[in-house]
N, C-alpha and C positions, 0 to 999 in steps of 0.2 A: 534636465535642470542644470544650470551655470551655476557654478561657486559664487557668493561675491567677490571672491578674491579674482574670479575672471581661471584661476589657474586648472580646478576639475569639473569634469562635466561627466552628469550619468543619465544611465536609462535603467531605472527601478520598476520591477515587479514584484507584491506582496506589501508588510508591514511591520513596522518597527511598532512592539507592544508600548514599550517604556519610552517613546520618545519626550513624554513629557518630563520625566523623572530627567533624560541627558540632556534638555535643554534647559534645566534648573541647574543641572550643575556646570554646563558648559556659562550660564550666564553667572554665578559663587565663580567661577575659578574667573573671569574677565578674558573668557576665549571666545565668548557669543560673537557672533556677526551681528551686524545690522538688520534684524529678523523682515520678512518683507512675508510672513506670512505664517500659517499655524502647523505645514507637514511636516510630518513624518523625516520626509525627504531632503528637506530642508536640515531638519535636525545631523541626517546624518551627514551630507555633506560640510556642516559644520562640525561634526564630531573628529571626521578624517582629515579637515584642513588644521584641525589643532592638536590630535591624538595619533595619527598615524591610520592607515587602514589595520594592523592586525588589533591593537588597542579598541580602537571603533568599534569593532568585528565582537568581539571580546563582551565590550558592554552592552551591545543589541542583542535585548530579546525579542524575535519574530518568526515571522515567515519568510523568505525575501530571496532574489535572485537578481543580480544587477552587475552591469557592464560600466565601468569608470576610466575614463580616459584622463590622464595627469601633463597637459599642455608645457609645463616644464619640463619634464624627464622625458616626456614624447614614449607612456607606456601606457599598456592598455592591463586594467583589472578585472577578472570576473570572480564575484563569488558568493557562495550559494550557502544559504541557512544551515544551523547545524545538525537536523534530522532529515532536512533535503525533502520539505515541503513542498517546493517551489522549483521548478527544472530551469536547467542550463544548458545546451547544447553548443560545441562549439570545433573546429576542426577548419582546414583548407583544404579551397576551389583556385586549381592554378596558384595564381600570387595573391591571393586576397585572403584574408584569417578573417572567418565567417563565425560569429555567436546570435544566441535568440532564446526565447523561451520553449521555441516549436520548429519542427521541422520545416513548413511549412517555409520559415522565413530563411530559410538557406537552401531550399531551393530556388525560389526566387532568384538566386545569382543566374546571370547570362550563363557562364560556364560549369555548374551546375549538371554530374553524370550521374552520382547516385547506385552506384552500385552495389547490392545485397551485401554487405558480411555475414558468409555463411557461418563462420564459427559463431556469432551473436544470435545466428536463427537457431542453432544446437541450444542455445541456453532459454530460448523463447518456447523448444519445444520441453525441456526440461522443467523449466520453473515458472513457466506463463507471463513470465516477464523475462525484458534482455535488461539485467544487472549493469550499474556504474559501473563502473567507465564506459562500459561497451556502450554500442549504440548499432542498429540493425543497419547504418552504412558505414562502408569501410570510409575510413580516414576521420570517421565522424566520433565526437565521443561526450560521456556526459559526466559532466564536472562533479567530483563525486559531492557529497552533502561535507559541511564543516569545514569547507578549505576555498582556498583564494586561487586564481593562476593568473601570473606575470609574466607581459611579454610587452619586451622593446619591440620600438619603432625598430623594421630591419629583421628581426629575428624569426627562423623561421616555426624554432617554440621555444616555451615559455616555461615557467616553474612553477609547480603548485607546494603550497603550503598550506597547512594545518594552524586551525586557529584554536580547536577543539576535537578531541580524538574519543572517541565511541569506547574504543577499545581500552584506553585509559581510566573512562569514568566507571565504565564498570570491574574493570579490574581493583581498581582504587576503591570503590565499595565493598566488596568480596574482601579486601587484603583491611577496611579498618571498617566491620559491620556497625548497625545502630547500634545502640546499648541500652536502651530505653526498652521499657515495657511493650507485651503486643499494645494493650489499649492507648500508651505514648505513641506509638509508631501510628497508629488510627488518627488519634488528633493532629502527627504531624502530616499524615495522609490530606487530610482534609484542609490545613492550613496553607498548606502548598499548591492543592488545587485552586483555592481562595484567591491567591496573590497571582494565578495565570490568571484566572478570569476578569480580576478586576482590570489587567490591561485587555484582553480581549473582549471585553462584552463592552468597550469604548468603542463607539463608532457614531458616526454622523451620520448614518443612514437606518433605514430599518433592518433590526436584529431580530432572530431565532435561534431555534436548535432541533436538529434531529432527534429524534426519540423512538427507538425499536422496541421499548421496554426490558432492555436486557440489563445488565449492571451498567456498563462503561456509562450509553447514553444516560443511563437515569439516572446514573451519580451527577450527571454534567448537568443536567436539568434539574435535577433538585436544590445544587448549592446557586445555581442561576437563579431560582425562584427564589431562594431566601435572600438572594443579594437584590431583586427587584422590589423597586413599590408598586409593578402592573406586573399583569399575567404575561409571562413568557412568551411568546408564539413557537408551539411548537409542530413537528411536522411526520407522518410517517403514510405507509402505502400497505395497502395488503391483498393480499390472493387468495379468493376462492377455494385452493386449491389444499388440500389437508398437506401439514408437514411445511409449508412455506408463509403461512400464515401467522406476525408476528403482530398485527394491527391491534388485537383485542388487549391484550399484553400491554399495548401501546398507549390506549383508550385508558384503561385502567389507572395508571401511572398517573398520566394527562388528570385525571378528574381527580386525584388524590392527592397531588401537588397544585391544584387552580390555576392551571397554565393555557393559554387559549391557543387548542388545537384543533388541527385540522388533519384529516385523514381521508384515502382517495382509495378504494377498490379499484385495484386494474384490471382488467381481464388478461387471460392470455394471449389475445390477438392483440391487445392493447404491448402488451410488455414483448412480445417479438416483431412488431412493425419499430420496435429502436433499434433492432438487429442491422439492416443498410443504415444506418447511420454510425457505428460503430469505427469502420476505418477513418473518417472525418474527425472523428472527435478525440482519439487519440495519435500522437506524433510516429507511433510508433507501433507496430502489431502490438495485441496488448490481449492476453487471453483467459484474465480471469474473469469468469461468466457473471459474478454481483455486480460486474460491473454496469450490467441493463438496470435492476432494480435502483442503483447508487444513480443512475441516471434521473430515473421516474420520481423519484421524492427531491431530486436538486429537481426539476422542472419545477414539480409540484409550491415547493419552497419558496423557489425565485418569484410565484407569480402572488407574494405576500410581502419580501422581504429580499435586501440586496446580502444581507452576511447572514450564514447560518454557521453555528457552534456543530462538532461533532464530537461523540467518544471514542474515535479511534486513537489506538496506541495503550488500549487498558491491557489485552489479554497479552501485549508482547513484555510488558514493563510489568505486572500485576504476576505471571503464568500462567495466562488464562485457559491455554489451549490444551483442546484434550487431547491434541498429537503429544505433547509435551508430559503429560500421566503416561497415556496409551505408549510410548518410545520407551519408556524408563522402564514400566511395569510389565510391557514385555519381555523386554531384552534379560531383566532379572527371571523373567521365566524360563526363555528358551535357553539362555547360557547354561543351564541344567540339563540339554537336553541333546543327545548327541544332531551333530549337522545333518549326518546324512537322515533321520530320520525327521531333522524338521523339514527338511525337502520333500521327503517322501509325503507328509501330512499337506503342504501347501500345495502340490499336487492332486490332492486327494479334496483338499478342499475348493479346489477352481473345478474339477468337473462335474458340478452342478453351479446352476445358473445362480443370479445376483435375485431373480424371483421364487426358486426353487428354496432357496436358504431362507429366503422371506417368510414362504409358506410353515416351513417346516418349523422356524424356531416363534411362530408370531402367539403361537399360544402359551409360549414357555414366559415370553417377553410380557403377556397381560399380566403376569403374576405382578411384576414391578412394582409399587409405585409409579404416578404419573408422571410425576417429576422429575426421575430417572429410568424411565421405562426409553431404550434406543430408539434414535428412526432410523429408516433404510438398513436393515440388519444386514441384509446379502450384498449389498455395497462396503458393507466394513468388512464382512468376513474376507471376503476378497482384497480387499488391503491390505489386511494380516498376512494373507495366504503369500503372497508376494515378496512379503520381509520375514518369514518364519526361516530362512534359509542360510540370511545373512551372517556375518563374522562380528558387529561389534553393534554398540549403542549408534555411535556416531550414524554408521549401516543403516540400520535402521529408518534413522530421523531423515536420513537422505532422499531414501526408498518413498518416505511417505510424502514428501514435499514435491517429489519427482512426476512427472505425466508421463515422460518418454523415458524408460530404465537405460535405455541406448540411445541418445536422438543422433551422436555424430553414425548411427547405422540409417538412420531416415533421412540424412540430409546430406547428398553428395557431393563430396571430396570437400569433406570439413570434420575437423578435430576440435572436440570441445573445450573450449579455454577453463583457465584455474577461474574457479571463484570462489568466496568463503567457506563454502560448501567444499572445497578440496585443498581449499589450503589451510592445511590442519595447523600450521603453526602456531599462531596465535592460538587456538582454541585450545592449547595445552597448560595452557594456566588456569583455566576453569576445570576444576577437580571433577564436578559434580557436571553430569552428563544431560540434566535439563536447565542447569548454567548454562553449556555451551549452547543449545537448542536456541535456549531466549535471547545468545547471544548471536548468530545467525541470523536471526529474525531482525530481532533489532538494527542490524548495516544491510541487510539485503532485503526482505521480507518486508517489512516498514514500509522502506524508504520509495523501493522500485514497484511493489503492489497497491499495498494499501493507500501510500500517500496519491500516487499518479493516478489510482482510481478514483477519488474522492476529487482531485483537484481539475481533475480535466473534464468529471463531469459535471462540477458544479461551474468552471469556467464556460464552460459551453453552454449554460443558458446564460451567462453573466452574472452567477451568485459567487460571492467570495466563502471559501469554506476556512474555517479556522478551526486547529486542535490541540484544546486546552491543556491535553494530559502529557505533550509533547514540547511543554516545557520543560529545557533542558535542567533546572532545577527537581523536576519533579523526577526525572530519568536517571539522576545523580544517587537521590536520595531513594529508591527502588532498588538500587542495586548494592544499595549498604540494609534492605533489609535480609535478611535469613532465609530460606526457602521453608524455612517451620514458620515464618510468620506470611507469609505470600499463600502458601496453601496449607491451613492449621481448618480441624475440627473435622478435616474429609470434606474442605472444600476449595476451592482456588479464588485467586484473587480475594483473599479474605480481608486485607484491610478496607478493599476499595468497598465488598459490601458491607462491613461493618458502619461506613461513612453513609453509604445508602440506608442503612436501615434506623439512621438518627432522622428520617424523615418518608421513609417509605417502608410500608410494613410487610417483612420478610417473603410474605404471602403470596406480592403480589409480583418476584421479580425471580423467586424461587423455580425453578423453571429448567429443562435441560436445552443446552446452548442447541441452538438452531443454527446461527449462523445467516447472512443475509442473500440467499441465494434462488432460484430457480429452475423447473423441471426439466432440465434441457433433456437428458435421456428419453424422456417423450418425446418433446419438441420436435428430437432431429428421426425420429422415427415417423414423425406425425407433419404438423404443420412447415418444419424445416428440412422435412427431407429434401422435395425438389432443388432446393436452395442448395443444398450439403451437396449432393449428387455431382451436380453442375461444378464445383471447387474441386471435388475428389474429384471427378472422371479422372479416368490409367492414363487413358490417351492425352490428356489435357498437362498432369504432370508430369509424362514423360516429354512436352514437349515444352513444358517451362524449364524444364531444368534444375529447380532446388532440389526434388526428391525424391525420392527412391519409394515409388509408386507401390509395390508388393506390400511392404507391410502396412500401409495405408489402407490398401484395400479389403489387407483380412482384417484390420481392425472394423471397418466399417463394415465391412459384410458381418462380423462377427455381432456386433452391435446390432444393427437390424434385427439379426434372429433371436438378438437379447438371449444370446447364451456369455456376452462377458457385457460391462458397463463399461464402454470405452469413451462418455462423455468428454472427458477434461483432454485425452491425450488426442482425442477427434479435434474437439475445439480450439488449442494451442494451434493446428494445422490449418481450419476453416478461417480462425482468424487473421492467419500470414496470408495466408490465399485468398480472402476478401480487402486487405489491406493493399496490397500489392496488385490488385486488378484496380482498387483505386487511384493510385499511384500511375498504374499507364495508365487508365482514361482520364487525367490530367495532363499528364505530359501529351496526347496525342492532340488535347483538345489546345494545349497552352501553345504547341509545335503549328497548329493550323491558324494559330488566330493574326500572325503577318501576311500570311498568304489571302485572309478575307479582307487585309486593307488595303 
């Protein structure tokens, strides 16, 4: 879209919440344009021909990632949302400075090589995502969240700027807390939710919202249903399968809020035939496994509705996660405990299998309550078993975030780059050690997981996803509360369920976290072995080149015999190895198609 000034031109992805609110003001101050229509987009190009882009930047609340060429000053701007919803990718081919939302569109260039960065595959096999800045090709890189980059005509790079800083906001809430009451801090809980929605549940097409039945989604759905005069449409999937099955959970909710949902049993042939479609639909190897299921309910969704609501962003802003107890509440334990002897116990505890531990503690675990009775025991023990050894909190948190404990030892002649997770500076102002945890999440975690999952799979059938709770007002005010008021009465996230429970009754959401996820540890034993076999073969890796075939192999042989659970640190790998075979059978097929003219 042209300015009417004739002077900027852009190419916008995503949405500006409040654009009505800045075209009311831009029209009180006499800086409107000549409006020639009702977008978004329009707003903001009028925002920045009168306010400046960092101003602009400033007053837009959205999703949004956009390229703005300034025909006067002959510069080009990119810049990307302040939670990094919405991707940027952008880097040089020969003499041409290439941006887009996807990779896809900078290969496209004629001159276009593409070559692996290995140090970015170390960080794909560590954290199942390649982290801002990095990008899985060298020279390539992705504009981090909250900042702008500036480059003249001529120049061969450009400058980024901060328009909003992560590290600030929470800081700044820690250094001046609420002061208000827990049940103040609930009503402002819920007041703030209120004011993201009312810009986001604006749209010209048909709306919904995800619903798992867990807290985040059904807080979202519940203040949706009070802000509606019709039933919600809301949307969720379920499995057969005991332990992944969230639907009923879901169902419940649904009829107890009058929301008009819909719900689809998968099978498991159903939910692993999304498996080949995987490297397509993300830009980038991409190797968290919910990402199949976050697949199957965006399908499900889009074929009712063009924007679906989500609750992601509760357990990172809220403390939802039990890594985030389970990090704290051990490290208080083992720092009591000499080193060498916690080594010698997590030793002791990996040899016996992830089903042996199953069997052994499953009668001790029926004692539980339902509600807090664990799944998968032999799977956590072995978690533990891994970081009983370690030296600090931090240690710890690292350990359990981690797939590969060494990936620059799997992935040859590469050294793994700093990322928040090692560069402890910043993280030294956060006293408290599930502060710093939530603050990890929040610049890396967030932004390079959770949002990329949610957003490339609801882009790929054409559903727009928006999230509510990642209003940067809502993220400001989260981190001026307390951690007595975030997890109070022995439970986490407590303001968000206190707001759930002014409309859904405790009963029905009380519940231990599941998480949205999938059997793969069968799968790849069962229906995906063939598939797995074929990416791991020795001979196959040793003759691509990324990786250092041995410990791959005793991982997967190890796996098979289900004497360890090596799903996630398998799957980081299958996923580069499936991405990257799609990758050449595109170039081989893009490379023949002159020669068939």
């Amino acid at each position: 879209m042209l300015s009417e000034s004739g002077r900027w031109t852009i190419t916008f992805n995503g949405e500006i919440y409040n654009h009505a609110e800045l075209r009311a003001e831009l029209e009180r101050s006499g800086a409107a344009p000549h409006w020639r229509g009702h977008s978004d987009t329009e707003v903001l190009l009028a925002a920045i021909s009168a306010w400046g882009i960092r101003r602009a930047l400033k007053r837009s609340i959205g999703m949004f990632a956009f390229g703005l060429w300034d025909r006067s000053d002959r510069k080009l701007i990119l810049a990307r949302d302040r939670l990094g919803e919405k991707p940027l990718y952008y880097g040089r081919v020969g003499r041409a400075f290439l941006f887009g939302s996807e990779l896809v569109a900078l290969r496209a260039h004629p001159e276009w090589q593409g070559e692996i960065d290995r140090e970015a595959l170390t960080l794909l096999l560590r954290l199942n995502y390649v982290p801002a800045p990095h990008a899985i090709y060298k020279g390539i890189r992705k504009l981090p969240p909250a900042t702008f980059l500036v480059i003249k005509a001529g120049e061969l790079e450009g400058h980024i700027e901060a328009y909003w800083d992560a590290n600030e906001a929470a800081l700044s809430g820690v250094r001046e807390p609420f002061g208000g009451t827990p049940v103040e801090a609930v009503d402002r809980t819920e007041a703030l939710i209120r004011q993201s929605l009312q810009g986001q549940m604006m749209a010209d097409v048909p709306l919904g919202a995800f619903l798992s039945g867990g807290i985040d989604s059904s807080t979202i759905v519940a203040l949706m249903q009070s802000m509606s005069t019709r039933p919600v449409h809301t949307f969720s999937i379920g499995f057969n399968e005991k332990g992944y099955d969230e639907a009923p959970q879901a169902l419940a909710v649904a009829r107890h809020l009058g929301t008009a949902h819909t719900q689809l049993y998968v099978s498991m042939r159903d939910a692993m035939a999304v498996v080949p479609k995987l490297p397509t639909l993300y830009s980038e190897p991409f190797a968290d496994v919910s990402q199949i299921p976050t697949f199957l309910v965006s399908q499900l969704a889009r074929r009712h509705v063009t924007v679906a609501l989500s609750g992601d962003g509760g357990d990172e802003l809220f403390s939802g996660y039990n890594r985030y107890r389970l990090s704290d509440r051990l490290w208080r334990l083992l720092s009591k405990i000499p080193q060498r002897l916690r080594r010698a116990s997590g030793r002791l505890a990996l040899s016996a299998t992830p089903q042996q531990w199953d069997r052994a503690l499953s009668a001790a675990s029926r004692l539980l309550p339902a509600r807090v009775r664990p799944q998968r025991i032999g799977d956590n023990v072995h978690k533990a078993a891994n970081v009983v050894g370690l030296s600090s909190a931090d240690e710890v948190y690292r350990a359990l975030v981690s797939l590969w404990q060494r990936p620059d030892d799997i992935v040859l002649g590469a050294l793994e780059p700093e990322t928040p997770f090692t560069a402890t500076g910043r993280l030294g102002a956060f006293a408290d050690p599930v502060r710093r945890m939530m603050y990890l999440d929040l610049v890396s975690y967030l932004p390079d997981d959770i949002l990329v999952k949610v957003d490339r799979a609801a882009m790929a059938v054409g559903l727009e996803a928006r999230v509510p709770l990642l209003d940067h007002r809502i993220v400001e005010f989260t981190w001026s509360l307390p951690l007595t008021f975030l997890r109070r009465e022995g439970q986490s996230k407590w303001p968000l369920r206190r707001v759930l429970e002014r409309y859904v009754p405790r009963s029905l959401t009380d519940r231990p976290k599941m998480g949205f996820g999938v059997p793969l540890d069968t799968w790849l034993r069962g229906g995906l072995r063939d598939w797995a076999e074929s990416l791991l073969d020795a001979r196959r890796l040793a003759q691509e080149g990324q990786f250092n075939p041995a410990p791959i192999r005793a991982a997967w042989e190890a796996h098979l015999a289900g004497h360890r659970n090596m799903q996630y640190p398998l799957w980081s790998v299958l996923m580069f190895q499936a991405w990257d075979e799609a990758q050449r059978s595109n170039a081989s097929t893009s490379a023949a198609v002159p020669a068939s003219l």
